[in-house]
N, C-alpha and C positions, 0 to 999 in steps of 0.2 A: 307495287305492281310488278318489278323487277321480279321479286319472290314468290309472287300467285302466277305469272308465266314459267319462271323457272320449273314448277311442279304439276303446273298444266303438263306441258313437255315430258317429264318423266312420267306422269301416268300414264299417257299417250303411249311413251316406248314400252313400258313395263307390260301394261295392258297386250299389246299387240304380240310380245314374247310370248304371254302366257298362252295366250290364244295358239299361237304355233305349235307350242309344246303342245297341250288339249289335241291339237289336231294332227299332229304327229303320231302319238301314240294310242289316242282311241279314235280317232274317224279311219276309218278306208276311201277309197278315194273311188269317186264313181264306176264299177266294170263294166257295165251296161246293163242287160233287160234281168230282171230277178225272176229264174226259172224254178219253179216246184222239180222236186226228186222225181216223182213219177213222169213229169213230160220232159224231163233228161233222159229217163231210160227209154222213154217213148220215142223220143228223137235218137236214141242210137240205133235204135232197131230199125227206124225208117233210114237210115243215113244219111241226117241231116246234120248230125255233127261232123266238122271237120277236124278240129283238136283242142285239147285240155289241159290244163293244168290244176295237178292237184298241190294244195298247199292245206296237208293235215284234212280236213275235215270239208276245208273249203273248196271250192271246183268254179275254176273262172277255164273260159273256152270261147270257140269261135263256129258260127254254124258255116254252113256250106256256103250262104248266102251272103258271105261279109259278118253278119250282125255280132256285136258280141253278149254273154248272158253270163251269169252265176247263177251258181247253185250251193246245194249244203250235201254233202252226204253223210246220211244216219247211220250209218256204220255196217253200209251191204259190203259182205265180203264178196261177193260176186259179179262187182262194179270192173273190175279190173278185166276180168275173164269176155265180161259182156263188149268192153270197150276194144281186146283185140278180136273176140268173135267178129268183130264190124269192121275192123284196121281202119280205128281211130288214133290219129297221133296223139297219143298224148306221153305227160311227165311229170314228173312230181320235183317241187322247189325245195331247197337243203332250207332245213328250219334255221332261223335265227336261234345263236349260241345265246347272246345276251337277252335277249325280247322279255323272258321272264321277271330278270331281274330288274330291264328298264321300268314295267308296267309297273312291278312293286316299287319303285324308289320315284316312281314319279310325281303322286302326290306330297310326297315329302318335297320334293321339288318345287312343285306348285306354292304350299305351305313357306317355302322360305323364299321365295319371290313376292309372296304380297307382306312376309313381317320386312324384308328390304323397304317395300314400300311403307307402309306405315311407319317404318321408325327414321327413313328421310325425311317424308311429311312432318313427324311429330320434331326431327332436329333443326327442323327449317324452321319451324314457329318459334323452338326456342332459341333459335340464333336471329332472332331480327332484335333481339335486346342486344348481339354482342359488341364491344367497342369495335370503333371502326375506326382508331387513329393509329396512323403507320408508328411504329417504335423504333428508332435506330439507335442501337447502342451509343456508347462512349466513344468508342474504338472506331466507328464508322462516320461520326461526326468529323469532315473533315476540313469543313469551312471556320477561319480564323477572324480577327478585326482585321487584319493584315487582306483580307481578300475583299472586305465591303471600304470602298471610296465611295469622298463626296456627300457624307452624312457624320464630320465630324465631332457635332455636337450633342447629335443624338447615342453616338459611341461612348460619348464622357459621361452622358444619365445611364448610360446600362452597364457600364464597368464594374460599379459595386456590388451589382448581381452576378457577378465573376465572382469578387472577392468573397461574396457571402457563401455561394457556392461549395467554391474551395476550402473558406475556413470559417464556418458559422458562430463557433466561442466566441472571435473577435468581436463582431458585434453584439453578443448575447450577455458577454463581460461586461458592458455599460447599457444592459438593459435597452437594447436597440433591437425595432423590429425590420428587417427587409422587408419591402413593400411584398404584399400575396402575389398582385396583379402588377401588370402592365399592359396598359393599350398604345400602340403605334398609331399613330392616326398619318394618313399624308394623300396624293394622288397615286393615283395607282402608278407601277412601276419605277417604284424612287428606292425600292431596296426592304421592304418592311420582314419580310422573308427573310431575305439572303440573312439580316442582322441577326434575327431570331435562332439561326442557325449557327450563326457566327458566338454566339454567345455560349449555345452547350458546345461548339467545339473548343471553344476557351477555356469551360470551366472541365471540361470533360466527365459531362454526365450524359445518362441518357436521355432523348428528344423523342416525345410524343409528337407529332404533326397531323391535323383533324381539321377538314372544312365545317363551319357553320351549317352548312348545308346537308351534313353528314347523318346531323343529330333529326331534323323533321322527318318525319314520316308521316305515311297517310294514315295509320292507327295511332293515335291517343296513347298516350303510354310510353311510346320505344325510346324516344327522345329521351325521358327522365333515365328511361333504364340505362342507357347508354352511356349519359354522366354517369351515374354512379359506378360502371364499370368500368370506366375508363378512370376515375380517383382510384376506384378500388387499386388498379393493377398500378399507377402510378405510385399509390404507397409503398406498395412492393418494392417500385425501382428508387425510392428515394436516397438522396435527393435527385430530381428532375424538371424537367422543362415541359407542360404543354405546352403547345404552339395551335391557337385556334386560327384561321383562316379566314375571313370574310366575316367575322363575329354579327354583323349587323342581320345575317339571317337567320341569326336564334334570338339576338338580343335585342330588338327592336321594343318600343313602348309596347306595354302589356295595356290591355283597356279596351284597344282600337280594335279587333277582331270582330266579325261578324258569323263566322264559318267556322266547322270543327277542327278545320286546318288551324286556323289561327290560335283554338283551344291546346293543340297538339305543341305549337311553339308556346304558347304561354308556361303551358306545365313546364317542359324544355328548360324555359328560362327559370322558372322559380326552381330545379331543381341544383342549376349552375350558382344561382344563389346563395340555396345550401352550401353547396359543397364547397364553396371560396369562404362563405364565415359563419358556420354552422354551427353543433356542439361539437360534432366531433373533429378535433383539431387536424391538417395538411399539412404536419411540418414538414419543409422541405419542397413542399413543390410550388414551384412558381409557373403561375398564369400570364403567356404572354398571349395577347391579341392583337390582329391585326384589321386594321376597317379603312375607307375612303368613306364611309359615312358617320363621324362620330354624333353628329345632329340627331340622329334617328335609334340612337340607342336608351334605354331604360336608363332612368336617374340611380335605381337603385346598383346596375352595375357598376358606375361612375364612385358611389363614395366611397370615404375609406375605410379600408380594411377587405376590399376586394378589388376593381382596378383602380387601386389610391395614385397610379403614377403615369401620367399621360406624358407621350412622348410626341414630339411632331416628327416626321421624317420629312423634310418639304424637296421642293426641285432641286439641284445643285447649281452653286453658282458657276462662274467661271472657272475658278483653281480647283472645285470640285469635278467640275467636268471634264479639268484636264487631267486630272487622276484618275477618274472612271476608264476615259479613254487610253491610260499608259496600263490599266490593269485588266483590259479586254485587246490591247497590240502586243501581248505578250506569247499572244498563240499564234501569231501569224507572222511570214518575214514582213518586216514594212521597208520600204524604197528608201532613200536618203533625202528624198523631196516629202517626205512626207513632216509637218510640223503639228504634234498637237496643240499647242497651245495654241493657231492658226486655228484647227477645226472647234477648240474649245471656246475663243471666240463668236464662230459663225454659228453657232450652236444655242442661244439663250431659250430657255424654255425646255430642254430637250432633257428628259429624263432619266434616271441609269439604264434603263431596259431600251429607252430608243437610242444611246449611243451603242448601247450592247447592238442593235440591231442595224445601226451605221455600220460598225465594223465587220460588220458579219456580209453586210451587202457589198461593201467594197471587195471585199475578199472575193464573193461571189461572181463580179464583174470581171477582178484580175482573171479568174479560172477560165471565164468566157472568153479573155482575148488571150489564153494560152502564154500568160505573163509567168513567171517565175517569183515576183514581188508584187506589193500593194502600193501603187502608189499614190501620189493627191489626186491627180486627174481620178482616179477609182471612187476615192473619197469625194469628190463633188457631185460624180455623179447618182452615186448612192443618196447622198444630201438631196439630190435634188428630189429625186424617187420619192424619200419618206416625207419633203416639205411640198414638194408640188404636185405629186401622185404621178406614177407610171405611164411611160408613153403610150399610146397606143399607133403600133406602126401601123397596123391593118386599115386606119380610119382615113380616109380619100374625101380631103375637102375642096368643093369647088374655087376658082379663083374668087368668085365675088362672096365666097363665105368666108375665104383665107382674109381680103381685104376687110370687110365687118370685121372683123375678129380681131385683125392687126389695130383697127382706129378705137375699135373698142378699149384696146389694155394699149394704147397709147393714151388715150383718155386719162385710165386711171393713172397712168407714170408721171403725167403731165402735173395730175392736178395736186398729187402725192409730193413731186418735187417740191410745188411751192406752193404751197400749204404751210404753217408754222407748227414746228413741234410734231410731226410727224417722223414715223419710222424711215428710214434710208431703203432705198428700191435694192432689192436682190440681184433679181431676175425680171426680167419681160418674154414671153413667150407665148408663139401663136401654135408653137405642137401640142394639140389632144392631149391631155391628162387625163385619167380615169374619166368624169361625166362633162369637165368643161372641156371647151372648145381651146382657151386660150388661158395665160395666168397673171398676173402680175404679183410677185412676190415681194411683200416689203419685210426686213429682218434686222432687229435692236443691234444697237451697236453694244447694249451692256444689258446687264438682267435688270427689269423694271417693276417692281412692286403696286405702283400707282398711276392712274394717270389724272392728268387735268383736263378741267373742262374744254380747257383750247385744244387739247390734244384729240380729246372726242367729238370737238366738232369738225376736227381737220379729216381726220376718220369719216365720216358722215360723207364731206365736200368730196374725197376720193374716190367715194364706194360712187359716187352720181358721175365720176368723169365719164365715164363708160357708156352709160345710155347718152349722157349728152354729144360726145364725140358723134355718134352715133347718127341722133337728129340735127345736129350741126353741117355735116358732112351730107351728110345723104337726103338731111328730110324729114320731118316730121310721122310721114307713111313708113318710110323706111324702118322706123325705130323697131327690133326684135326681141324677143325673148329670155336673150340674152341675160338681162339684169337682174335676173327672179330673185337670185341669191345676195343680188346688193341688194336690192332695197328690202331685203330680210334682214339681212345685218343692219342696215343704217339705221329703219323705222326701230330695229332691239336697242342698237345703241339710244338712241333719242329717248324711246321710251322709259329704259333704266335711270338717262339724265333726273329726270321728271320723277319719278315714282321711287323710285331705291335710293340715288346717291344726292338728292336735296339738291340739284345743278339747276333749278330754275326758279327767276327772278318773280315771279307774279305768286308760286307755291310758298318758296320758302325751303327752308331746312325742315323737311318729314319725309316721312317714310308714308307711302301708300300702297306696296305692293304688298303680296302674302307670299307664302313659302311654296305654295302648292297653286299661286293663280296670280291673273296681274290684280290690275288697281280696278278694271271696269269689273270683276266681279269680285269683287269686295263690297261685300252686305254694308260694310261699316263707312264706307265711302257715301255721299249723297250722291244725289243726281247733279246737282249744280256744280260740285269737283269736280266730278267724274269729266263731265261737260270741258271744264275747267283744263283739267290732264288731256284730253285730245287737243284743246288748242294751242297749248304749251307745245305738242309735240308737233303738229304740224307747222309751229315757229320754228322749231330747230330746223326742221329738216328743209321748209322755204327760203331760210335766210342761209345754211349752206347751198342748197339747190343752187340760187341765185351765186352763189361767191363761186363757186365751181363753173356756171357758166361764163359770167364773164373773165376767167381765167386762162378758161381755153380759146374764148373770143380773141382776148386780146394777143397770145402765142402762136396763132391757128399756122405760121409758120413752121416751126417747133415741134407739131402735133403731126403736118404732114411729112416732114421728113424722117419723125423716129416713125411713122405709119411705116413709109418706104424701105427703111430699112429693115420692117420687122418682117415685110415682105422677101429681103434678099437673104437675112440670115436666116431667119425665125427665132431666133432667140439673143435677148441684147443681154450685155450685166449692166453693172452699174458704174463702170471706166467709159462704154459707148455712150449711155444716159448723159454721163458732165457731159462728153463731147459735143452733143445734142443741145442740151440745154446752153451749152456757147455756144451756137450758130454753125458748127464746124460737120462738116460729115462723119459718120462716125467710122473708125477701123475696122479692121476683119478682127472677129472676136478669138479669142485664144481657146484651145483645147481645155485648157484648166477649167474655165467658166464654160464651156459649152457643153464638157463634158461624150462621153463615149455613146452614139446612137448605133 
């Protein structure tokens, strides 16, 4: 579509030149009324003309009355004689020097304005086959292992792709083949790129880089054409690196298509096929890919002899993240308060690309308060930004929606505290974040891989403190809108217990969900399951409902004082919280944890 607008456009321009030209050189431009030779002289004789202009042959003038006319003269030599007989003004126009030569060269003109055209059109059709993966030299590769942290292990499987690189005999000497392929698999922003890059500037070849999405197109065909010209030119540069992008949008299960698009990736893909283990041999170029969907790719890309080597790149843990974080505070001064392993900590979950973008916000806040350095206070409140969304100062809440709002995410603090096996409380806050009103943040003390059932119904009990606070306090009428997002999360979590992870006593250990739908629309499920699975789930979520109520019943003290205070601060950590939770009032909170408003 890009390239049928693109030529729309030049025809458009092209067309409208020509026309110019055309009208340039052979139209004249309107003089007014078209007068016969004989009622020219008839008009001088009456002296109705008032003056003329003669240009060779032609006679443009003006009558007595305004009007203007043309005329031709045939070639009376006694036009001139007759015009001063009358003492009419007139004058004759200095011929154009060039005009001759223009009118002759102008078709030639014409003639090379529409072959521009046609052989744009004809270069654009055969350029929608051409590769479209960026190439960056050897020399330009300047990313090392030494600049990707926090994916150690994934470093140790890709090393040998260095050494094969740089000295291929060694392994060819004992009949060893380097893998063709490799796929990265992980969540997005954990590094899959940066490595890929990190690799040809290791071995110092050149790096093809290509999104999946590069290669579809809306014509049939371009796709396949594409691979091949993109092997083709990589032989040339061999040895080398492609680097595909987002592979899962060329490489997806072939079968499943309904539409000529999906024909258009199928070719696509059977063409990548070839070209990874064909007849004709690739030595030397290695296939890296990268995807956050390896689920949904073709089997046949998967075996070996094309991506034979799957890599995981997954989250970083802690010592990962305090590396990420010492190799993104190298650009910026940092304060002497500032501790990463402190922020690598507070951090579980947090990706290379959202600590990349921790540091970057902090920085952005020091420039705001006209700092010279980054310090932690900067740091926390960046943290807070990317984990509990941006303030919004503009938003003006009534007192009685500040107070709901406060009993609300005392609610959930409450019931989060003492709960078993639940995460440790952040933050509590009643300042506007992007769409809530207020937040309760709860944050692992360490990276957690799994949870237990007790932990997911503690989860469940917490997300309900909230509305219950709610009709505790206020009422039953009272109870608002507030909790739309909890009981989305609880009834998910409950349902997952039930249907995916085998956590309920009456089912058993099975699995009843599908990849693409729950368990109630599973054809393969009965009615009497099905039946079955909703009343599992609405046991989870009655028998936390109930443990959540009587927890805030029985604390209602507790609830109303961290209420109050969420009223004086608007925002507690998790130093005021103990304080609370032991009957004590709580202190003025510190700038670190409150962070820069």
């Amino acid at each position: 579509m890009k390239f049928m607008s693109k030529n729309v456009v030049t025809w458009v321009v092209s067309t409208s030149a020509i026309l110019s030209i055309v009208g340039f050189f052979y139209l004249k431009p309107d003089s007014g009324l078209d007068m016969p030779y004989s009622a020219f002289l008839s008009s001088i004789t009456k002296g109705e003309i008032q003056k003329v202009i003669i240009d060779g042959q032609e006679l443009e003038g003006t009558k007595t009355t305004g009007e203007r006319f043309t005329s031709y003269n045939p070639g009376d030599p006694q036009m001139i004689e007759s015009l001063m007989k009358n003492h009419v003004d007139f004058k004759g126009d200095r011929p154009e020097r060039y005009t001759f030569w223009l009118k002759l060269g102008s078709p030639f003109l014409l003639m090379g304005a529409m072959l521009f055209l046609m052989r744009r059109t004809l270069g654009g059709v055969l350029s929608l086959g051409k590769n479209k993966a960026k190439l960056i030299s050897d020399d330009k590769v300047k990313v090392t292992f030494s600049d990707v942290a926090g994916c150690d292990d994934a470093k140790g499987d890709v090393k040998e792709l260095v050494d094969f690189l740089k000295d291929p005999n060694k392994f060819r000497r004992l009949g060893g083949l380097i893998p063709r392929g490799v796929l990265m698999m992980g969540p997005p922003g954990t590094g899959k790129t940066l490595l890929a890059r990190a690799i040809a500037g290791e071995a110092k070849v050149p790096f093809f880089s290509i999104s999946g999405s590069d290669f579809v197109e809306m014509y049939v065909g371009l796709g396949a054409a594409r691979v091949r010209t993109m092997f083709e030119e990589a032989k040339k540069k061999a040895p080398c690196i492609i680097f595909i992008d987002e592979i899962d949008a060329v490489g997806r299960q072939r079968g499943l298509g309904q539409t000529g698009g999906h024909d258009e990736r199928e070719q696509t893909l059977n063409q990548l096929l070839v070209e990874m283990d064909g007849f004709s041999g690739n030595e030397g170029i290695i296939m890296i890919a990268a995807t956050n969907r390896p689920d949904v790719l073709d089997k046949a890309l998967l075996r070996p002899g094309r991506f034979d080597r799957h890599i995981t790149v997954g989250l970083p843990d802690v010592r990962g993240r305090r590396e990420i974080l010492a190799v993104h505070m190298k650009r910026i001064p940092m304060g002497t308060d500032v501790e990463s392993a402190l922020l690598a900590r507070g951090t579980p979950g947090f990706s290379g690309a959202d600590l990349s973008n921790l540091v970057n916000e902090a920085a952005l806040f020091a420039a705001r308060s006209n700092k010279r350095q980054v310090d932690m206070a900067d740091f926390e409140t960046a943290k807070d930004k990317i984990l509990m969304g941006a303030e919004r100062t503009t938003a003006v809440m009534s007192e009685d929606d500040k107070r709901v709002t406060a009993y609300h995410e005392a609610g959930h603090a409450l019931v989060g505290r003492l709960v078993p096996e639940h995460d440790p409380i952040y933050k509590v806050s009643i300042i506007p974040r992007g769409r809530a009103l207020g937040i309760t943040m709860f944050l692992p003390e360490r990276d957690q891989h799994n949870a237990s059932k007790e932990k997911l119904e503690s989860q469940i009990s917490s997300l309900y403190g909230g509305r219950l606070a709610e009709e505790i306090v206020f009422g039953p009428q009272k109870v608002t809108t507030g909790a739309q997002n909890d009981l989305e999360r609880a009834t998910q979590i409950a349902r997952n217990m039930v249907t995916r992870w085998g956590l309920s006593e009456r089912l058993g250990p099975l699995f009843f969900g599908e990849e693409f739908g729950e368990a109630t629309q599973n054809k393969s499920v009965s009615i009497d399951t099905a039946q079955l699975i909703d009343e599992e789930i609405r046991g989870i979520i009655t028998r936390n409902y109930e443990r959540a109520n009587r927890l805030i019943r029985e604390n209602l003290d507790k609830m109303h004082l961290m209420a109050e205070a969420l009223m004086k601060y608007e925002t507690l950590d998790r130093f005021q919280i103990d304080q609370i939770m032991e009957g004590r009032v709580p202190s003025t909170p510190r700038i670190e944890t409150l962070g820069i408003r």
